[in-house]
N, CA, C and O atoms as CSV, one atom per row, in Angstrom:
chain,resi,resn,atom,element,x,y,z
A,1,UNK,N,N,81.843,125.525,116.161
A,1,UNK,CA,C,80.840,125.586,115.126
A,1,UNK,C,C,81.390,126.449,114.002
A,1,UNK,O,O,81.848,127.591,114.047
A,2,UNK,N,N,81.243,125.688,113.074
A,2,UNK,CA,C,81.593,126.481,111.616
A,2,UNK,C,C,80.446,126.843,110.984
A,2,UNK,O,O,79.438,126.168,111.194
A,3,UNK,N,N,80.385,128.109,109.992
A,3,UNK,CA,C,79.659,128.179,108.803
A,3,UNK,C,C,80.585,128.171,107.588
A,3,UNK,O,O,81.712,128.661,107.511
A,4,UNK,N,N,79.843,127.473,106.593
A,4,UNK,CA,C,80.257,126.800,105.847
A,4,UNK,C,C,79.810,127.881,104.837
A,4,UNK,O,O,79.122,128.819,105.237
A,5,UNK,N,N,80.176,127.783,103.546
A,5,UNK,CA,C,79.335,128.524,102.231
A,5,UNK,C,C,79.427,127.727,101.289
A,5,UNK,O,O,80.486,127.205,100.942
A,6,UNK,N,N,77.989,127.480,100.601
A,6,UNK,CA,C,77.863,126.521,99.623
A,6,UNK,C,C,78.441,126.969,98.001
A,6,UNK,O,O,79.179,127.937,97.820
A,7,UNK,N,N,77.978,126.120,96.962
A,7,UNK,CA,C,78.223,126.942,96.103
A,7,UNK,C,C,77.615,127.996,95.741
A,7,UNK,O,O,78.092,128.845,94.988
A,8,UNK,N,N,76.418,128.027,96.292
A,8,UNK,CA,C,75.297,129.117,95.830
A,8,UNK,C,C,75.375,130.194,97.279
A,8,UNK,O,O,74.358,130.688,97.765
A,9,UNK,N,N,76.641,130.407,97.778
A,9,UNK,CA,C,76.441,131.434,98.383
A,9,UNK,C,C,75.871,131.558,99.963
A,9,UNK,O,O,76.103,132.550,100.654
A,10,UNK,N,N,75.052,130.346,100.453
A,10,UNK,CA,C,74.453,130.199,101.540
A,10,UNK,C,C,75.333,130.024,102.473
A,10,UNK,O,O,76.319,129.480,101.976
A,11,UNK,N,N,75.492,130.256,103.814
A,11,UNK,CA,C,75.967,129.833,105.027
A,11,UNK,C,C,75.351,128.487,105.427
A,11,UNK,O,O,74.133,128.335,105.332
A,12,UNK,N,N,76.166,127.485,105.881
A,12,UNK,CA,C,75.458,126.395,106.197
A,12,UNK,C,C,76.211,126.209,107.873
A,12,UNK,O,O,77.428,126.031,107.913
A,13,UNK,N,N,75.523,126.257,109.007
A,13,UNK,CA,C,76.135,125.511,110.056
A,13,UNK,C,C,76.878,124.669,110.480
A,13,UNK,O,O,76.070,123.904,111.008
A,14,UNK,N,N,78.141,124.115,110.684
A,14,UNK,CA,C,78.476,122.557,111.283
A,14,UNK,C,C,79.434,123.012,112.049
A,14,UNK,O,O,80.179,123.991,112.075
A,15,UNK,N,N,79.113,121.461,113.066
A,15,UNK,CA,C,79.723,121.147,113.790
A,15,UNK,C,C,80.251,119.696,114.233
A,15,UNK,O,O,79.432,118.811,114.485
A,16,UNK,N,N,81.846,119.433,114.339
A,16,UNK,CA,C,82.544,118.354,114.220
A,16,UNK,C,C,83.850,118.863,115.095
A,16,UNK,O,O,84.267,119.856,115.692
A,17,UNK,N,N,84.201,117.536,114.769
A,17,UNK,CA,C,86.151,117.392,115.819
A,17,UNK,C,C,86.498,117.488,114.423
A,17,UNK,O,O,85.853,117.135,113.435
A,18,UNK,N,N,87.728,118.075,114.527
A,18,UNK,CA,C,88.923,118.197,113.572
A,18,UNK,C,C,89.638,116.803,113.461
A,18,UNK,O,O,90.071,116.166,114.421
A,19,UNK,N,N,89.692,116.445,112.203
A,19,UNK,CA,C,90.397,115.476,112.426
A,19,UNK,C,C,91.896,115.176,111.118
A,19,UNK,O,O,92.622,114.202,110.921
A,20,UNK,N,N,91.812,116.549,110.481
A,20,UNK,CA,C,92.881,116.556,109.500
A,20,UNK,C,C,93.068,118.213,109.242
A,20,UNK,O,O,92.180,119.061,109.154
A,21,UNK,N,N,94.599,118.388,109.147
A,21,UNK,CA,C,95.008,119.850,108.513
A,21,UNK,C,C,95.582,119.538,107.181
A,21,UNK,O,O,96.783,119.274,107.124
A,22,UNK,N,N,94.993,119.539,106.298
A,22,UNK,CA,C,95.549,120.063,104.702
A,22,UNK,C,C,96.780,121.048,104.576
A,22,UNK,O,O,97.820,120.581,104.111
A,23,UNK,N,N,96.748,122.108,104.879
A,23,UNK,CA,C,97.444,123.061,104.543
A,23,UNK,C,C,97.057,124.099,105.732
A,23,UNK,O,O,96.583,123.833,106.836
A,24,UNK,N,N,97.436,125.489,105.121
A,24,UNK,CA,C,97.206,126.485,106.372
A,24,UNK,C,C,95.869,127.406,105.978
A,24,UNK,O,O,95.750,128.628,105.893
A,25,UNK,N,N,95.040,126.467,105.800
A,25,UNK,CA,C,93.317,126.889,105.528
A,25,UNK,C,C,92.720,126.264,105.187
A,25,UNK,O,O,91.777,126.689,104.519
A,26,UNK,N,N,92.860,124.870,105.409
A,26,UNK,CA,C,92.281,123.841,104.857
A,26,UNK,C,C,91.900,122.847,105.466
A,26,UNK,O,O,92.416,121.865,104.932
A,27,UNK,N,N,90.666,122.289,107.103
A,27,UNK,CA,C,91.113,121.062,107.354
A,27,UNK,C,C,89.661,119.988,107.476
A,27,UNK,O,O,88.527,120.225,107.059
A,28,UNK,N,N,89.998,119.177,107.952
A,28,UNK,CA,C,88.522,117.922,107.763
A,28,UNK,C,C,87.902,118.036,109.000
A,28,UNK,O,O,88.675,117.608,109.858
A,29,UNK,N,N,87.088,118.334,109.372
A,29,UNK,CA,C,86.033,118.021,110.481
A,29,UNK,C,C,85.100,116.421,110.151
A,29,UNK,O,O,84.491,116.125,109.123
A,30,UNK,N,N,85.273,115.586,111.442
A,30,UNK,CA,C,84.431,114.554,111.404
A,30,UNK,C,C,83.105,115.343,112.102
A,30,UNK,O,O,83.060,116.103,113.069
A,31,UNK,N,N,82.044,114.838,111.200
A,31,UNK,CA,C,79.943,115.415,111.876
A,31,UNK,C,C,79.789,114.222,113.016
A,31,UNK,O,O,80.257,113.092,112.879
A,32,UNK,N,N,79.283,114.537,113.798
A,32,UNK,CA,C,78.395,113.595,114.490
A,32,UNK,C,C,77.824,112.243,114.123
A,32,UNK,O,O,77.746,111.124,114.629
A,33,UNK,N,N,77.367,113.018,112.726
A,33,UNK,CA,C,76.915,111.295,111.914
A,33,UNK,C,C,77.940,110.602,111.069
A,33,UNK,O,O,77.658,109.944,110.067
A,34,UNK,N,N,79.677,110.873,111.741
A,34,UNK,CA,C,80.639,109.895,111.262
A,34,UNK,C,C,80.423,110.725,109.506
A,34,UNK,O,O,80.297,109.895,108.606
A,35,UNK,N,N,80.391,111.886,109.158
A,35,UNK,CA,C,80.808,112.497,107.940
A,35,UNK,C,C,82.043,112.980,107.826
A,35,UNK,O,O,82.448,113.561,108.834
A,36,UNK,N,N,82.918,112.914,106.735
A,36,UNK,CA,C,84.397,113.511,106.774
A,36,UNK,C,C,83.793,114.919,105.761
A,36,UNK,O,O,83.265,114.787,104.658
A,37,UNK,N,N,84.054,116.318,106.517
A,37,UNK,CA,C,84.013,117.045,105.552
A,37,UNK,C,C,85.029,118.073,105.203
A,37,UNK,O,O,85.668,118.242,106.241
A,38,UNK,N,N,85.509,118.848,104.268
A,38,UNK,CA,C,86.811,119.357,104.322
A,38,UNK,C,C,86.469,120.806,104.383
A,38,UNK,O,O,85.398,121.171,103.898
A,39,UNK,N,N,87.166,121.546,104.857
A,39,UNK,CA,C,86.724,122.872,105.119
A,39,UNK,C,C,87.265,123.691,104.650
A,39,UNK,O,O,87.939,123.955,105.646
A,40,UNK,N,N,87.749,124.733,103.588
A,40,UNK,CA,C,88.182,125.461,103.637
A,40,UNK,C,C,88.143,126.759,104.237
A,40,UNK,O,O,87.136,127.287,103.765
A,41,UNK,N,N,88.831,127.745,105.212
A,41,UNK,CA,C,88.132,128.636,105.929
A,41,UNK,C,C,88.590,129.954,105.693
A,41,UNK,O,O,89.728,130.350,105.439
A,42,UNK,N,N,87.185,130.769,105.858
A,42,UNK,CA,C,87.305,132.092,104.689
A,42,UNK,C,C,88.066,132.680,105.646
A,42,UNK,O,O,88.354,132.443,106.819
A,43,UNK,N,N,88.495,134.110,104.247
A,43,UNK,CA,C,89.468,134.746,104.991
A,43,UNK,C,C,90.427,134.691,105.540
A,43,UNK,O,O,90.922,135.516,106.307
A,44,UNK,N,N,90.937,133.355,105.090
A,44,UNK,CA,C,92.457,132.583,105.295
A,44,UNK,C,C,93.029,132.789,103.939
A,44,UNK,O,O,92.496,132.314,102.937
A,45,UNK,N,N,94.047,133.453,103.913
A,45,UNK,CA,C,95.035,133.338,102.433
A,45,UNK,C,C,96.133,132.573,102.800
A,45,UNK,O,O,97.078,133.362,102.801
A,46,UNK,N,N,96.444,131.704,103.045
A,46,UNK,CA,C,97.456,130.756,103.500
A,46,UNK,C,C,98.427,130.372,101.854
A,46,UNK,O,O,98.121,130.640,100.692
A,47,UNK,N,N,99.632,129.667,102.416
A,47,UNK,CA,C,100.184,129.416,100.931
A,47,UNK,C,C,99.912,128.052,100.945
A,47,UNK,O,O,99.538,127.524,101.992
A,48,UNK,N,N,100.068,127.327,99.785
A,48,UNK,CA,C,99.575,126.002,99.365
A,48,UNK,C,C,101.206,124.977,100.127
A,48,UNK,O,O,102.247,125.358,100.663
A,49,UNK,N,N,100.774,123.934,99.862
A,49,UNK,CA,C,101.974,123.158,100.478
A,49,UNK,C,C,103.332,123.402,99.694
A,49,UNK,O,O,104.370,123.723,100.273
A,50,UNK,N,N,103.230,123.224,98.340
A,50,UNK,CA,C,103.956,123.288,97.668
A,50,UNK,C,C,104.593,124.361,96.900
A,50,UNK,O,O,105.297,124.350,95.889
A,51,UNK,N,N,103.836,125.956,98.204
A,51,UNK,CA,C,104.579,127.011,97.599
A,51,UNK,C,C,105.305,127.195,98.972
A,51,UNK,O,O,105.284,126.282,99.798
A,52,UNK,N,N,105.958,128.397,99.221
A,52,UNK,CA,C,107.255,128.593,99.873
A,52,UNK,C,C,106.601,129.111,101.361
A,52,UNK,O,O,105.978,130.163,101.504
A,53,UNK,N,N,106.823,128.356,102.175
A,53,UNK,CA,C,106.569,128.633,103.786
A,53,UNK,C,C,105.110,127.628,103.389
A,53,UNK,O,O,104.100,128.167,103.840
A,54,UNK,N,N,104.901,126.676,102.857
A,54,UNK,CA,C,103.229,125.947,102.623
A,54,UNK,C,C,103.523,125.243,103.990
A,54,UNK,O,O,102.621,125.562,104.766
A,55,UNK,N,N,104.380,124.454,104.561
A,55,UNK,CA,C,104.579,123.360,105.853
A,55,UNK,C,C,104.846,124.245,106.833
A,55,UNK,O,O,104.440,123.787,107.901
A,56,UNK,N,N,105.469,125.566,106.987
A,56,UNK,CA,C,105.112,125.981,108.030
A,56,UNK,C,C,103.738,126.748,108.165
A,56,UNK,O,O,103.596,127.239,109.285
A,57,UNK,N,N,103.041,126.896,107.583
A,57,UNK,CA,C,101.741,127.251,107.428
A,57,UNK,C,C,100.673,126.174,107.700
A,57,UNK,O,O,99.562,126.438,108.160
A,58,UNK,N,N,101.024,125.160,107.436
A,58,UNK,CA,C,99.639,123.856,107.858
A,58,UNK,C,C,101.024,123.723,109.598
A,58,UNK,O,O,100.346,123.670,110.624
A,59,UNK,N,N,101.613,123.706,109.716
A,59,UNK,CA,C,102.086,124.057,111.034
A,59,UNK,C,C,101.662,124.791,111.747
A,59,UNK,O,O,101.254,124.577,112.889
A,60,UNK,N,N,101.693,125.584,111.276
A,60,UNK,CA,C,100.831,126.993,112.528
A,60,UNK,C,C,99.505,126.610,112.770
A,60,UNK,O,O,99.082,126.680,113.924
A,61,UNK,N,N,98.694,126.167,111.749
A,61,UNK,CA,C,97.316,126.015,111.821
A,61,UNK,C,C,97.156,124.451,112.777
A,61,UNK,O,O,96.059,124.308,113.317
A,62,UNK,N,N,97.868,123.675,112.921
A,62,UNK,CA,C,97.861,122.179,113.107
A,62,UNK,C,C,98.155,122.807,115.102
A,62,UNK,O,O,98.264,121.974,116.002
């Protein structure tokens, strides 16, 4: 179970299977009701793909 934060700041609940890693803080949970949603998760400073160590970083997380 994740909480989520909207734009306005709220915590929102979910829960899903993982079904994609973006990067090394970044991945898609499928919902129950067949929703793809993408997650970014706080308190992760990960580097982007395309900065230096970005693939071993969605590595570690994967």
């Amino acid at each position: 179970m994740l909480a989520l934060m909207t734009v306005f700041g709220q915590a929102q609940e979910i829960t899903g299977k993982v079904v994609g890693v973006h990067d090394g803080d970044t991945i898609t949970l499928l919902t129950a009701e067949k929703e793809q949603v993408k997650v970014r998760l706080e308190g992760i400073d990960a580097p982007e793909l395309k900065q230096a160590f970005g693939n071993a970083s969605k590595q570690s997380l994967s």
